[in-house]
N, C-alpha and C positions, 0 to 999 in steps of 0.2 A: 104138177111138174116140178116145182121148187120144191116141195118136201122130197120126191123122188130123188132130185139133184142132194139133201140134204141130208138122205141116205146113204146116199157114196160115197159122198165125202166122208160120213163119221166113218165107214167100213172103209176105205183106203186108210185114211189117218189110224185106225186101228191098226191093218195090218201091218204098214211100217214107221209105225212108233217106234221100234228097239231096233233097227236095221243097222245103225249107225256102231251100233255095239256090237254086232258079228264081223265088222271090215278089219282086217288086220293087213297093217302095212310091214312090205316085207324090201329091208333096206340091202340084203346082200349083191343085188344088181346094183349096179352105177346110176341108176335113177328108181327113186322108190314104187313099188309095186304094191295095189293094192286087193286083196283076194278076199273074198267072199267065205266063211268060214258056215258052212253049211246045215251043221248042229246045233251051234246057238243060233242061227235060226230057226230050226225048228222048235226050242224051247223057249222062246219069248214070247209072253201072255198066253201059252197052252197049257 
């Protein structure tokens, strides 16, 4: 059961490793907005 739990964890922590590097804040509204830039996700660790 704990190795199975220590499977998912590495493959979650894999997949968003780089997630942080596809969000782009977008400041032209009066409060900052942040979007999801769809591409460089797809191209991190593939």
């Amino acid at each position: 059961d704990k190795e199975l739990r220590a499977v998912f964890l590495r493959l979650f922590a894999q997949l968003l490793q780089g997630y942080r590097w596809c969000l782009h804040v977008v400041r032209i509204h009066p409060e900052p907005v942040i979007r999801f830039h769809k591409p460089s996700w797809a191209s991190v660790g593939w």
